[in-house]
Structures are given as C-alpha cells and as structure tokens.
Backbone bond lengths (Angstrom), bond angles and torsions (degrees), N, CA, C in turn:
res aa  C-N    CA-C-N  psi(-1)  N-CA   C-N-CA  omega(-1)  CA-C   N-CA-C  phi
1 X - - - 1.450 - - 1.524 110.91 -
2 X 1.210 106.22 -37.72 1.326 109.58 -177.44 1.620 110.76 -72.84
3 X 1.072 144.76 -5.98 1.706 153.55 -128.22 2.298 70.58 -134.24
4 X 1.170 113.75 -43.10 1.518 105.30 -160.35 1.416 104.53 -89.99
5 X 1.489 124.38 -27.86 1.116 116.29 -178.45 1.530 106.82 -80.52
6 X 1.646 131.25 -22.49 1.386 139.30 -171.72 1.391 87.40 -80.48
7 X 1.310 142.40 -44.26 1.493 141.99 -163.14 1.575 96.04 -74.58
8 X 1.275 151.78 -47.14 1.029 159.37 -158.48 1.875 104.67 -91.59
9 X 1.094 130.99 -47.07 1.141 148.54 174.13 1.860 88.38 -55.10
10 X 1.284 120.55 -73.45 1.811 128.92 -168.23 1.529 99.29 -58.93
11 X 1.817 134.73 -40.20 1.432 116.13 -174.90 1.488 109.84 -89.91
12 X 1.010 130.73 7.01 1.710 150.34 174.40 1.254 98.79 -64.84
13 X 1.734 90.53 -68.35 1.819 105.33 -168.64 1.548 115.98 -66.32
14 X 1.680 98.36 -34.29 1.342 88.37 -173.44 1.842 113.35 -90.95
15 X 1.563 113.53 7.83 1.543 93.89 -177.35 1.662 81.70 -119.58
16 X 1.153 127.67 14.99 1.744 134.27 162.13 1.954 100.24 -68.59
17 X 1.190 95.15 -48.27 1.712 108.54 179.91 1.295 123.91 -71.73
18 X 1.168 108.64 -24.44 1.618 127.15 175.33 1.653 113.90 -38.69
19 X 1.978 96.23 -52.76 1.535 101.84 -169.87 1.231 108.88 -135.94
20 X 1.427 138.11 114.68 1.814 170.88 -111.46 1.750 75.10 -111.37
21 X 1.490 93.78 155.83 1.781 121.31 148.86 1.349 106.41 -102.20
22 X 0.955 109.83 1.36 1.761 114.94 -163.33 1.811 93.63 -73.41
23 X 1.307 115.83 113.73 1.527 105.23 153.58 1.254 132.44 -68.35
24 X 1.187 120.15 127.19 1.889 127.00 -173.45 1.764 85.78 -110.00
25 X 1.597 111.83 141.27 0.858 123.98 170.97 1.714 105.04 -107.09
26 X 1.178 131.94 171.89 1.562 141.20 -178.51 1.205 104.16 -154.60
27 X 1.758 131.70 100.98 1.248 127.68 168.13 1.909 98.13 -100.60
28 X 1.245 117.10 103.32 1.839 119.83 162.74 1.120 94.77 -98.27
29 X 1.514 94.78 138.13 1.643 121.47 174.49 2.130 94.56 -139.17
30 X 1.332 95.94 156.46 1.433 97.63 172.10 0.982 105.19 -110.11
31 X 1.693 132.84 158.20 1.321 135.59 170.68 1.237 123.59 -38.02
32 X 1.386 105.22 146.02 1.653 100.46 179.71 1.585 107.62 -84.56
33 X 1.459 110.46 173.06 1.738 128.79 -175.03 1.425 103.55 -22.84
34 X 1.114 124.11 124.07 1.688 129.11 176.26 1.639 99.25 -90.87
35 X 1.318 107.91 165.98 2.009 112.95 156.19 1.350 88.08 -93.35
36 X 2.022 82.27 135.52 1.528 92.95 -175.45 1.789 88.08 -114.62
37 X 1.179 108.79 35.28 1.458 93.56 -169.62 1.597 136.20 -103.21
38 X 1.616 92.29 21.67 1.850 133.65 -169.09 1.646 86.43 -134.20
39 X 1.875 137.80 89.38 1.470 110.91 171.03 1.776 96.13 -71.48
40 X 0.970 137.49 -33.86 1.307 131.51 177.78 1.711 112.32 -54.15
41 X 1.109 121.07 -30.47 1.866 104.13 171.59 1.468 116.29 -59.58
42 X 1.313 124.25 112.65 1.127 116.24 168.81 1.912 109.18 -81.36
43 X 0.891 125.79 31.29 1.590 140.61 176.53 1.492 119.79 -147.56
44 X 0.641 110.84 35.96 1.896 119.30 178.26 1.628 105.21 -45.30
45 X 0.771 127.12 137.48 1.640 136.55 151.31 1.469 109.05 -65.51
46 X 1.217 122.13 168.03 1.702 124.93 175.06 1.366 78.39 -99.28
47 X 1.643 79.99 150.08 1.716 129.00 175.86 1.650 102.86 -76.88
48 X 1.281 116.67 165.48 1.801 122.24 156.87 1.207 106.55 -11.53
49 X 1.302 110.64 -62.82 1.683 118.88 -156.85 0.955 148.75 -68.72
50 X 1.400 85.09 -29.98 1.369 127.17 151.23 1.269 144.31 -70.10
51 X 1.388 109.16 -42.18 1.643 114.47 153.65 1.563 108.13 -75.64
52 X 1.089 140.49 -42.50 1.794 113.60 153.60 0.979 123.20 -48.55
53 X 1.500 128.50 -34.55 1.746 112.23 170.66 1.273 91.20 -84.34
54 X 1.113 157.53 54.18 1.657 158.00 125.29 1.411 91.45 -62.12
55 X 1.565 102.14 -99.15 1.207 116.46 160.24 1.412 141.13 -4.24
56 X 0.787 122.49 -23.52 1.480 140.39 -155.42 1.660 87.67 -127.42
57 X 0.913 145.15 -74.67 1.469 145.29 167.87 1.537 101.70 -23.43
58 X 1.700 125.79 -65.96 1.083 134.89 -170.40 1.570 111.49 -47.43
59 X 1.391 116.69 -49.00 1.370 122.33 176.05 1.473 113.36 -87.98
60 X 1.531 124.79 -16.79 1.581 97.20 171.64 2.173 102.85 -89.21
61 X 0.921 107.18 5.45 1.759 110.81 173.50 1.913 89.91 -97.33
62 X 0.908 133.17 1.13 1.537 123.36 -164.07 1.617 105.55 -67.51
63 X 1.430 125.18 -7.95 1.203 128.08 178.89 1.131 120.52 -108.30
64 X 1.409 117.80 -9.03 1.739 133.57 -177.89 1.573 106.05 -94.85
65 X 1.496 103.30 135.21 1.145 100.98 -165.00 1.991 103.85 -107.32
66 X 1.475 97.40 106.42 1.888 96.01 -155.42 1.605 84.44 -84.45
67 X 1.352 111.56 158.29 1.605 128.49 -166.02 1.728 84.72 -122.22
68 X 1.472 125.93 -15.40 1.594 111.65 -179.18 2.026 89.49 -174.30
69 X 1.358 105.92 162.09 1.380 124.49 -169.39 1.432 88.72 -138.16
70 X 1.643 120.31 126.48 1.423 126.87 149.47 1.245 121.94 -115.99
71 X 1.102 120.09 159.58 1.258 132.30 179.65 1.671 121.57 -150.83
72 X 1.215 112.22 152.13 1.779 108.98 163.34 1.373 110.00 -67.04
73 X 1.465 121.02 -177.16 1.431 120.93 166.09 1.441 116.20 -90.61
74 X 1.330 115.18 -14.14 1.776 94.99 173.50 1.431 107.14 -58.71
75 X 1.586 88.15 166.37 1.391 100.97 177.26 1.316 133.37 -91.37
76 X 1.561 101.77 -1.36 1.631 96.29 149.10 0.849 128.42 -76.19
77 X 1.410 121.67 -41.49 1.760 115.93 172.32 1.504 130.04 -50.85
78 X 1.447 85.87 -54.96 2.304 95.23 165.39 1.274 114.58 -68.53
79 X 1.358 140.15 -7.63 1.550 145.64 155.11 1.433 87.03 -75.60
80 X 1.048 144.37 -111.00 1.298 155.28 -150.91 2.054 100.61 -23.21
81 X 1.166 97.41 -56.41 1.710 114.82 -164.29 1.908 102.69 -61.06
82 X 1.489 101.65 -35.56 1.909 103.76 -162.74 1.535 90.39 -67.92
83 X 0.997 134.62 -67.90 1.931 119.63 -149.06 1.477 89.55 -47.19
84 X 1.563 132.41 -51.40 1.221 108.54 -154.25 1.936 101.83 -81.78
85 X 0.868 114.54 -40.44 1.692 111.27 174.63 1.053 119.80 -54.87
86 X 1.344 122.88 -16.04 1.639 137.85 165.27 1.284 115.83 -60.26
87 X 1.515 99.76 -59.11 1.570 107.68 -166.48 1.473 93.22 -68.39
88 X 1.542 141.42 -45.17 1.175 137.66 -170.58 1.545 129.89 -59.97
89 X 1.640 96.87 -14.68 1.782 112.03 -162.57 1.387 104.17 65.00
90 X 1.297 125.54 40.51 1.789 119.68 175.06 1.828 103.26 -116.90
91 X 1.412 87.22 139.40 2.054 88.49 -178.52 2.197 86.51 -95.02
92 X 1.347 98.04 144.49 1.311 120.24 171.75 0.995 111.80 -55.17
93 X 1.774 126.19 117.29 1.547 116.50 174.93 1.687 91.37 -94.62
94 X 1.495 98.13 160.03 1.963 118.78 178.78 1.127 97.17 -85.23
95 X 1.472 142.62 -179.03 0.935 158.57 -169.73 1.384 107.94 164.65
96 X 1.592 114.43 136.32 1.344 123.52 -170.88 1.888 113.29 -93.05
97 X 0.985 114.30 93.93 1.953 104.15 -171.00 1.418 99.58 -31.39
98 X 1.151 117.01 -66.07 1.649 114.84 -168.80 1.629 110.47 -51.96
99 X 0.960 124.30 -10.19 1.966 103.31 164.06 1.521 95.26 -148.53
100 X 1.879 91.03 81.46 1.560 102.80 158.85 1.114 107.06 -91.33
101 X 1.537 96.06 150.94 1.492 110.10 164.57 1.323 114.54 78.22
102 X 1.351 122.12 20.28 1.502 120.97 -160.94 1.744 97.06 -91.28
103 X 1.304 104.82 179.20 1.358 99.20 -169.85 1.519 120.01 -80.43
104 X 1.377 124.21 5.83 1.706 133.86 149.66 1.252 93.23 -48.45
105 X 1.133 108.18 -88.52 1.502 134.04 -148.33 1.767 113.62 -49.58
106 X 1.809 101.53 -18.49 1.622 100.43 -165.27 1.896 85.87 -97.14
107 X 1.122 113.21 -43.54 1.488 115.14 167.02 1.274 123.47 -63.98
108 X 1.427 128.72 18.53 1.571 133.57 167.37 1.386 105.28 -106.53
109 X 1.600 109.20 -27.72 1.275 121.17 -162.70 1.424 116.79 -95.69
110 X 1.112 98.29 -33.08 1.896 99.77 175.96 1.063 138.21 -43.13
111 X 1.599 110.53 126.94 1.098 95.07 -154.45 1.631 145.59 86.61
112 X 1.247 114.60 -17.59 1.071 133.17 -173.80 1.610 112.12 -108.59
113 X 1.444 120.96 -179.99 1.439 148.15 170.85 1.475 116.39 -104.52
114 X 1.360 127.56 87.43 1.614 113.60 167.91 1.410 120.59 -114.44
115 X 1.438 107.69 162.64 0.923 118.11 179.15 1.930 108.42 -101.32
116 X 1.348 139.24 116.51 1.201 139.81 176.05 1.632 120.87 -109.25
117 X 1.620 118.95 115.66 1.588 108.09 173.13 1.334 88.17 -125.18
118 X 1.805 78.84 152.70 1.887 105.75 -160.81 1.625 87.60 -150.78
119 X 1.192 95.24 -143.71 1.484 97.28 -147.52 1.754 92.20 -143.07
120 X 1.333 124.11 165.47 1.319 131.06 -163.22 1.659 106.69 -62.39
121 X 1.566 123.59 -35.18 1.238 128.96 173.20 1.945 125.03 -85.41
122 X 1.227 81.54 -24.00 1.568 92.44 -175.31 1.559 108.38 -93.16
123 X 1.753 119.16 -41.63 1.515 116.99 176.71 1.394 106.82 -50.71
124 X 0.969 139.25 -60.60 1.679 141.12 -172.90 1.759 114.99 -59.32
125 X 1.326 98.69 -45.59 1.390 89.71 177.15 1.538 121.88 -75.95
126 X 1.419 118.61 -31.80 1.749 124.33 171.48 1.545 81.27 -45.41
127 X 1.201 129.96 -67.66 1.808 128.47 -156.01 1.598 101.32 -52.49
128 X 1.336 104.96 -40.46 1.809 87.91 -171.20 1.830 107.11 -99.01
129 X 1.517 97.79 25.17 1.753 103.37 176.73 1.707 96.94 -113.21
130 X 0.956 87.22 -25.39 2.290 86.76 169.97 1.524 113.29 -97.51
131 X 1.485 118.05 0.57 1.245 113.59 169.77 1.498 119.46 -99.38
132 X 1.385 109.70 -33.75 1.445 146.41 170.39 1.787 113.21 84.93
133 X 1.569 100.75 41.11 1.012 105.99 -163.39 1.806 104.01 -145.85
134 X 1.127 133.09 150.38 1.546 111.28 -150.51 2.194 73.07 -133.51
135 X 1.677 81.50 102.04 2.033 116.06 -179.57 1.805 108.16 -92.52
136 X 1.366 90.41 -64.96 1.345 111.69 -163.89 1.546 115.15 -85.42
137 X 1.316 131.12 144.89 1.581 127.26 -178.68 1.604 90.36 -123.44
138 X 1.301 102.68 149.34 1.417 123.35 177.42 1.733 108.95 -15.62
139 X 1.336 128.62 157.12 1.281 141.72 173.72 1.633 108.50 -67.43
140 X 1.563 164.30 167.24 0.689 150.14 39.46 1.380 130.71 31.06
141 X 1.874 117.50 89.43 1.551 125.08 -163.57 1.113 112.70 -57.90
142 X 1.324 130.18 7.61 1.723 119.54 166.22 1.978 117.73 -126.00
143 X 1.795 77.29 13.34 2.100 82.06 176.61 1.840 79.81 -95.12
144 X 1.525 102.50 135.27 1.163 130.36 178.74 1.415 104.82 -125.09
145 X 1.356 117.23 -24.41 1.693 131.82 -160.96 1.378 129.05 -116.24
146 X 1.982 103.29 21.67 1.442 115.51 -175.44 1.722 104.74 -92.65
147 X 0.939 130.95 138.63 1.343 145.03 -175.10 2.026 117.99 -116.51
148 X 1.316 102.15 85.10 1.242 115.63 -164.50 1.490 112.41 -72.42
149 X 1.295 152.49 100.37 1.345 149.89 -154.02 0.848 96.62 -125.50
150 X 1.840 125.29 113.73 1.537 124.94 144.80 0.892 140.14 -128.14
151 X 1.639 148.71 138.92 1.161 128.48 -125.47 1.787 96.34 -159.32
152 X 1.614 100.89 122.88 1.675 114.57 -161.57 1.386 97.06 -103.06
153 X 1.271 120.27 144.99 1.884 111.88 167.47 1.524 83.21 -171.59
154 X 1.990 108.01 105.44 1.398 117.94 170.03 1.499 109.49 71.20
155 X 1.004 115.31 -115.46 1.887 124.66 178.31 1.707 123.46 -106.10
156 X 1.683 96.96 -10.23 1.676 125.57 174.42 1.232 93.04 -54.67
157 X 1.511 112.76 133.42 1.721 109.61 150.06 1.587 99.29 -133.24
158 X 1.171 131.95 155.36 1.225 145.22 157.97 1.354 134.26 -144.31
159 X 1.596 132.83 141.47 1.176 126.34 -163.48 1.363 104.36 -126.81
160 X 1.250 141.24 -163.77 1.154 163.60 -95.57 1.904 135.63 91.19
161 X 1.562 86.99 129.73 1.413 86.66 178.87 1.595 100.00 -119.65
162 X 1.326 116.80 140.15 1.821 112.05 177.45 1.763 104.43 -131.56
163 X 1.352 115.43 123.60 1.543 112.45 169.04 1.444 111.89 -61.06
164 X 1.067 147.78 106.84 1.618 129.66 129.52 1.479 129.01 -77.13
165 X 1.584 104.79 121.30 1.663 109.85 175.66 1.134 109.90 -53.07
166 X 1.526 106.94 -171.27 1.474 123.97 169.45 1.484 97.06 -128.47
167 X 1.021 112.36 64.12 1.980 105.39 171.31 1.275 99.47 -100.67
C-alpha cells in the first residue's frame, strides 16, 4: 500500500510540473519591407520602409519589457529585430524556423516576454505551434504590419492579432 500511495504522491508531482503558472508572452512580427529590386537575392536587406518600420516597431514595443529578441539570420529579420533589441540592451538570439517551438526553445522562454521575427510563412505558424492548434494561414507578402500576440499561463492559451502602420 505504501509502494501505491508513494507512486501516486511522485505522478501528482510530476504531471503538477508538467504545466507552469508562469505567463510566457510571444510577440511575432514578420520582417519589415525588403528591396525587392534583385527578385533573384534570396537575402535582400530592407528597403527605406522598412528600416522605418524597424523603427517604428522599436518605439511601439518601447513599453514592453522583452527578457530576449529572436530572430532568423537573414538580414531582414536582424535589420528589422536591432532598433528594438537596441533600445532594450538585448543581443539577438538565432533561431532555426524549421524546429520551432521545440522543447529548447519553450524552456528558454518560460515564463518570460519575447520578442520573435520570422517571416510571412513561419510568423503564423510559430503562433499556431504555441497554441497547438493550426488558427492562422500564411501572412500575405506585403502585410509587414501584423502583430502576432500569444500568451501561455498553465493550459490558458490566447491570441491576438494587431495591425501597426508605418506612418
């Protein structure tokens, strides 16, 4: 009897541990405006418009307090990602699109506030890989200004989508 109550006491604790109160926040944004003026670069830098919606990202997050900034390695995304990791004092972590959300990445995050830029196919789906539920369909190649918010606490999930212009 005693062997069943110690067995029951250890899967309590251990599926008690399974799932945090800790709120993790998820801000995905996709890169801002690329130069489209090479269609053969598969690495474009952002255009004008794009480095003002850098900018412009940096100051509408100016009140969020990010605990880490990721990004891919193109250079739109790490153009897009620095004004706001700047203003924060945070160095850009990499992250591979193809193994989002894996269990590194959910254990770096716990608990925490990030900031994530991805790309028109990959921002939406990280959102429906932390929800575990497939919401969102690919971005639209000229929405630069969708603001993906999701927010974990225990078994809670919640999303949000918010436009910000570029004026």
């Amino acid at each position: 009897m005693k062997n069943y109550i110690l067995l029951f006491v250890f899967a309590f604790s251990f599926l008690s541990s399974c799932t945090s109160d800790k709120k993790t926040s998820y801000y995905l944004i996709r890169h801002s405006e690329k130069d489209r003026s090479n269609m053969m670069n598969a690495n474009p830098h952002l255009n004008f418009e794009g480095e003002k919606r850098a900018q412009k990202w940096a100051a509408y997050f100016k009140d969020i307090k990010f605990d880490a900034v990721y990004s891919t390695k193109y250079f739109r995304t790490v153009e897009t990602a620095t004004p706001t990791a700047k203003t924060k004092g945070l160095e850009i972590k990499y992250y591979n699109p193809s193994k989002m959300f894996d269990s590194v990445f959910q254990a770096e995050t716990l608990g925490k506030t990030v900031l994530v830029v991805g790309h028109s196919n990959t921002t939406p789906h990280l959102a429906n890989k932390i929800l575990g539920e497939e919401i969102y369909q690919d971005m639209d190649d000229n929405d630069n200004g969708s603001l993906f918010i999701v927010t974990v606490k225990g078994n809670e999930k919640e999303s949000k989508i918010e436009k910000v212009e570029n004026n």
